[in-house]
LOZAMAR-604377 format. One line per 8 residues: number of its first residue (from 1); for each residue x, y, z of C-alpha. Coordinates in steps of 0.2 Angstrom, whole numbers, plus 5000, padded with zeros to 4 digits. Layout:
// residues N
NUM	X,Y,Z | ...
END
This chain:
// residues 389
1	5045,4975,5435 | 5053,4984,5420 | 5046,4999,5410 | 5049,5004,5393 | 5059,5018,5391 | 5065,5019,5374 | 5059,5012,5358 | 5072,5014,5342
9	5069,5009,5324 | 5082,5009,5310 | 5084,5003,5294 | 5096,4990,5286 | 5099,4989,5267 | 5096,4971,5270 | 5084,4958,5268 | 5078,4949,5281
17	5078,4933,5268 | 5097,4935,5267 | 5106,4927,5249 | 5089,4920,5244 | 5082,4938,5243 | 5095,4944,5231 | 5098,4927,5219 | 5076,4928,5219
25	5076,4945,5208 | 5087,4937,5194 | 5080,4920,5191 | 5063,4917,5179 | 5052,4912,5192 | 5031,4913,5192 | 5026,4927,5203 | 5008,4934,5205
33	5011,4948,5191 | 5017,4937,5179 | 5001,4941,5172 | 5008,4957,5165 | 5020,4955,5150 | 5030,4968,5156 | 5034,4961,5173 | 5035,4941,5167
41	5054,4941,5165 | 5062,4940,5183 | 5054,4946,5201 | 5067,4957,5201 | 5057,4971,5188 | 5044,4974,5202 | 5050,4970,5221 | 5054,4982,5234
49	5073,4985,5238 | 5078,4971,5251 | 5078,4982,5268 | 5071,4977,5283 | 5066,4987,5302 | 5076,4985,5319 | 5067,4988,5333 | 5074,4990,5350
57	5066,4991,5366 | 5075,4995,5382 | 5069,4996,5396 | 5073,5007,5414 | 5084,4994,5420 | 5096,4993,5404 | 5090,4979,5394 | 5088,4981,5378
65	5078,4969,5365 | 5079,4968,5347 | 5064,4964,5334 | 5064,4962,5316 | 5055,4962,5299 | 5055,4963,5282 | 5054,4983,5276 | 5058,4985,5258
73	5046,5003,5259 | 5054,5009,5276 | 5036,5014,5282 | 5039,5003,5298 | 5048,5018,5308 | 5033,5029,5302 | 5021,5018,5311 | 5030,5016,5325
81	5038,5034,5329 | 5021,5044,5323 | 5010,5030,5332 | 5013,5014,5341 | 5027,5019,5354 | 5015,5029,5363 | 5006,5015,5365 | 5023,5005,5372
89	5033,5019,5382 | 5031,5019,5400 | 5024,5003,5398 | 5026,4986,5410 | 5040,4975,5397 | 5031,4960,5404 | 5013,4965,5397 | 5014,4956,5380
97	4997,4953,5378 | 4992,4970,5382 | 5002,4979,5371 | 4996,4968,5357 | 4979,4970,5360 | 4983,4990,5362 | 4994,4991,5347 | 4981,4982,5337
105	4964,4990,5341 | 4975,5008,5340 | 4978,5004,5322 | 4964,4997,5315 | 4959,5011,5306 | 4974,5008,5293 | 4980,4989,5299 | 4974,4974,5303
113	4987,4964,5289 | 5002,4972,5282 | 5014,4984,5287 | 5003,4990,5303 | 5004,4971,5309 | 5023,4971,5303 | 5028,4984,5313 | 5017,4975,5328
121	5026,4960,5327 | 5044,4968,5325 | 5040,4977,5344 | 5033,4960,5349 | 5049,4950,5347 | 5058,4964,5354 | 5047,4962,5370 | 5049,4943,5370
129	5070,4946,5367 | 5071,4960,5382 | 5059,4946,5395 | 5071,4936,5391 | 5089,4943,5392 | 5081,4949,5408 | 5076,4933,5415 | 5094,4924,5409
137	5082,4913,5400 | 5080,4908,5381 | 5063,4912,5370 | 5061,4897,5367 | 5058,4893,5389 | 5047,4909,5392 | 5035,4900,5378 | 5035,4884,5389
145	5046,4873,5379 | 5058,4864,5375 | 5049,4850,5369 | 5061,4844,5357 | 5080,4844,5359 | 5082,4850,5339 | 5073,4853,5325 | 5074,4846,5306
153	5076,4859,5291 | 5072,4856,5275 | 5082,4864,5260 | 5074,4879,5253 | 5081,4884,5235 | 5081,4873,5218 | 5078,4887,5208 | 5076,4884,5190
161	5092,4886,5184 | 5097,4869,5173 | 5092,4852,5175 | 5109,4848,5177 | 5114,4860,5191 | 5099,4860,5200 | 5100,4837,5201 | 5118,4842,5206
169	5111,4854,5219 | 5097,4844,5226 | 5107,4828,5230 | 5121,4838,5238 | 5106,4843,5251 | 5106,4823,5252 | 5122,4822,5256 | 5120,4835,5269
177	5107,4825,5279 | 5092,4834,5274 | 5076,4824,5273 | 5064,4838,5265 | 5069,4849,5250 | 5059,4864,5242 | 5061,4871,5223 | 5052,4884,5215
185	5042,4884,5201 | 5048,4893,5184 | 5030,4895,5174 | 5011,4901,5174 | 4996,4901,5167 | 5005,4914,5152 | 5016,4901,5147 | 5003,4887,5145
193	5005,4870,5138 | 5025,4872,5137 | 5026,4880,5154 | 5014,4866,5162 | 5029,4855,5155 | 5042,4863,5161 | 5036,4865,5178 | 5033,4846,5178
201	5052,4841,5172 | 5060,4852,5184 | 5049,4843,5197 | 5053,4825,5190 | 5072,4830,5190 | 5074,4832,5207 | 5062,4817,5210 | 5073,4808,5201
209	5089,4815,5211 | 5083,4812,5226 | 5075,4795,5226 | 5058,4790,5233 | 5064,4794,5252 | 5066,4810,5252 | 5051,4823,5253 | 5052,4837,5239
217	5038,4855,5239 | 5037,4865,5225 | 5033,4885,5227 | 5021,4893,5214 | 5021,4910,5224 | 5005,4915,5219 | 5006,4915,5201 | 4994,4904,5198
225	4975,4902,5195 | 4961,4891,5200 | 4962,4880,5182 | 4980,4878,5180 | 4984,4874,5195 | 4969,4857,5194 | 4979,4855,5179 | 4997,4856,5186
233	4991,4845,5200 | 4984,4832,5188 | 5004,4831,5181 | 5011,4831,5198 | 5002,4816,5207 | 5015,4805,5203 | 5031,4812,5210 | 5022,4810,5229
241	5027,4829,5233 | 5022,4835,5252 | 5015,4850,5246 | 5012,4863,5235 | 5013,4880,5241 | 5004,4897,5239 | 4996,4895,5223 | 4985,4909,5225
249	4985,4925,5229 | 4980,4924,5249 | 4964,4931,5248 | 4957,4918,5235 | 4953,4905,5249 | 4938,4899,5238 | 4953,4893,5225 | 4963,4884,5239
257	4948,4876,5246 | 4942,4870,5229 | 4960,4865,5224 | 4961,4854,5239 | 4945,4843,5232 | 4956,4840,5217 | 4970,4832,5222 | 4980,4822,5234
265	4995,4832,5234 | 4994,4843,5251 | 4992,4863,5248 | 5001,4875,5260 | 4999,4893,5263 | 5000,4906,5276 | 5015,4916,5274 | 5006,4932,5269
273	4991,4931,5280 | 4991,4940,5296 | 4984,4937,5312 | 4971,4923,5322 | 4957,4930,5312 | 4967,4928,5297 | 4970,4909,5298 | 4955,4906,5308
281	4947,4911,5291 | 4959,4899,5282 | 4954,4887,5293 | 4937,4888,5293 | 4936,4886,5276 | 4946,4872,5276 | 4959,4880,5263 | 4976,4873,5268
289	4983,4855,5274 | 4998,4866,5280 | 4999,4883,5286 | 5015,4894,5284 | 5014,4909,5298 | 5028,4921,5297 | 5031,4927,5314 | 5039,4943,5309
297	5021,4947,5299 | 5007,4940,5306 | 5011,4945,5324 | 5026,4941,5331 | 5026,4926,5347 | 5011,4932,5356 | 5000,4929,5341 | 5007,4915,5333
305	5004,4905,5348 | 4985,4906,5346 | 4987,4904,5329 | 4998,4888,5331 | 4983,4882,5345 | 4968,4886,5332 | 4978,4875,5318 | 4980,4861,5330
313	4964,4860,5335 | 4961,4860,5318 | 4972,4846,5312 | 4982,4857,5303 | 5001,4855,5304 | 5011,4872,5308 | 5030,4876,5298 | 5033,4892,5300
321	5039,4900,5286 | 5057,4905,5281 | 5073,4903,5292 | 5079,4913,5309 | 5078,4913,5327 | 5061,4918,5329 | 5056,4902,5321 | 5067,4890,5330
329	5062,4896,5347 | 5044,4895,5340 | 5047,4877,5335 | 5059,4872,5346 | 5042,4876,5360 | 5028,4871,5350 | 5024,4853,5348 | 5015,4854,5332
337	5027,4863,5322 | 5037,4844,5314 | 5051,4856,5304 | 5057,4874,5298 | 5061,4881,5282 | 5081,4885,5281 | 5089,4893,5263 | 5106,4884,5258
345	5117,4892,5247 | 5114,4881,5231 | 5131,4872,5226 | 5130,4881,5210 | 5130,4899,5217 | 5143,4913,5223 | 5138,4919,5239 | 5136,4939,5232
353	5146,4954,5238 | 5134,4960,5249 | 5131,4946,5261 | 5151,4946,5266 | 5145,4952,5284 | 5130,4939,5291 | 5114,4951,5297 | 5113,4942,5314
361	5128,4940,5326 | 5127,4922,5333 | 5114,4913,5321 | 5119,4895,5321 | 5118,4883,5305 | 5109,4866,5303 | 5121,4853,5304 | 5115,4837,5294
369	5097,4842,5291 | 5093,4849,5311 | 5097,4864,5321 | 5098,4865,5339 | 5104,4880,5347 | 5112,4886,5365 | 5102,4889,5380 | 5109,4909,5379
377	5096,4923,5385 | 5083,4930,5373 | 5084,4926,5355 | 5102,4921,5357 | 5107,4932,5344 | 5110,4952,5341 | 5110,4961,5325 | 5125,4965,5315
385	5130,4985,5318 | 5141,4983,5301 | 5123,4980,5291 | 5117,4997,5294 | 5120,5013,5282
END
């Protein structure tokens, strides 16, 4: 048996997201505050700087395991240093489910979703990396898979940027052997009848770059509400889109579930809910064809594999959202889970300054539309020292 000894949290000026994170601030893309004039022009006028939280566990024997999440606010080490590590020090590394269930309950008062289950599910991937760079085994076996040999990707960019560039974008992803491609939508409910149309040619452009095999999703980010998205629907039938994701803001499950009655196009979901209460509500209310857990926010492995089993018992497909290697061991174990998100670098765009040195330290790349990975220990993969300040 192996007791935690240390827990350390440091901060990157990095987001989690990579590229995408950076190129998203600049484009004109609908977000849930494009309801204030003020904040309409890019994402960029009201997000958080791109930083995200490292956690380390090590334990008495020397291991040491690395979690991670999203941190633009730097409130994670708060939460851990003045709270959570109590719970985690001198601890058994192989009591998972224990120290979930501690970490929760001890931080109900100001948690159950955001930054308190952030933080939880950053020291929950740590644990799960230091059991297995103990045991010699990958994530992906201490979950109980493999259960498939790889896993596709679909292409996760199109950004509205030019019908020109982006039909030169999205049938380069074809030529790279991807099956499945995402854009993102440029307009809302502010920009009316001309944005609706907009929306829809950006849609029909890559239809019509693609071809009819290839499945194509379109992001709304949240920026939308309940009548404009029945209407936006009613324009989109007709390009057979495998889903339409977020819409809403997720806590307006009354709009997913009504939206669902109105159209044929599947709605998807999930990336900003946390927790097996948090989709067990989603489910129960029959909000969402797909649901979109991130691992590194709703709760790290331990919960995402109950939420994984109450979506299949549902009927509900599973892809995880956004890239990385907590995702591909989740899939790669998970039956249910048919692909994962991965974000090209769009043939139009300079890879910026800032991403010259890669967050993770032997993160492998899809190779014509699937990854697979190498049987190492843990995650497989450690965090760049050169990212930090």
């Amino acid at each position: 048996m192996s007791t935690i000894k240390r827990v350390t949290v440091r901060h990157a000026p990095r987001s989690i997201w990579g590229h995408l994170a950076e190129r998203e601030k600049t484009l004109p893309l609908v977000t849930p505050l494009d309801v204030y004039p003020e904040y309409q022009d890019t994402r960029g006028s009201w997000f958080w700087d791109s930083r995200m939280a490292v956690v380390e566990i090590e334990t008495d024997d020397g291991v040491v395991g690395q979690g991670w999440c999203e941190d633009g606010v730097g409130a994670i080490s708060l939460v851990i240093d003045n709270h959570l590590s109590r719970l985690v020090l001198g601890s058994e590394a192989s009591d998972v489910e224990g120290l979930w269930d501690r970490m929760y309950r001890a931080s109900l008062p100001y948690g159950r979703k955001g930054i308190a289950l952030q933080a939880i599910s950053a020291i929950d991937i740590a644990l799960w990396d230091n059991l297995g760079r103990a045991a010699g085994k990958p994530v992906y076996e201490l979950l109980g898979g493999p259960v498939h040999p790889s896993i596709p990707v679909y292409a996760s960019a199109l950004h509205p940027v030019g019908h020109d560039k982006v039909a030169q974008e999205a049938r380069a992803y074809v030529a790279e052997g991807y099956e499945g491609m995402k854009m993102r939508f440029p307009f809302g409910p502010g920009d009316g009848v001309r944005g609706m149309a907009e929306n829809e040619a950006h849609v029909a452009n890559v239809r019509d770059a693609v071809g009819p095999d290839i499945e194509i999703m379109a992001d709304a980010y949240m920026g939308w509400n309940f009548n404009y998205a029945k209407k936006m629907c009613n324009r989109l039938e007709k390009y057979n889109m495998a889903w339409i994701e977020e819409p809403f803001v997720p806590d307006d499950l009354n709009s997913y579930a009504k939206l669902r009655q109105e159209t044929s196009i599947p709605i998807s979901g999930g990336e900003h809910e946390y927790t097996k209460y948090g989709f067990l509500n989603i489910i129960e209310k029959e909000a969402m064809d797909i649901i979109q857990p991130d691992l590194r926010r709703c709760g790290g492995f331990t919960e995402g594999r109950k939420i994984s089993a109450l979506a299949q018992a549902a009927g509900i497909s599973v892809i995880p959202h956004a890239y990385g290697m907590t995702h591909i061991h989740f899939a790669l174990a998970d039956a249910a889970i048919p692909m994962i998100e991965y974000f090209p670098l769009p043939a139009w765009a300079d890879l910026p300054d800032s991403e010259m040195e890669p967050i993770f330290i032997g993160e492998p790349k899809p190779s014509n539309g699937r990854i697979a990975i190498d049987p190492l220990p843990g995650l497989g993969v450690t965090v760049n020292e050169a990212i930090f300040d």
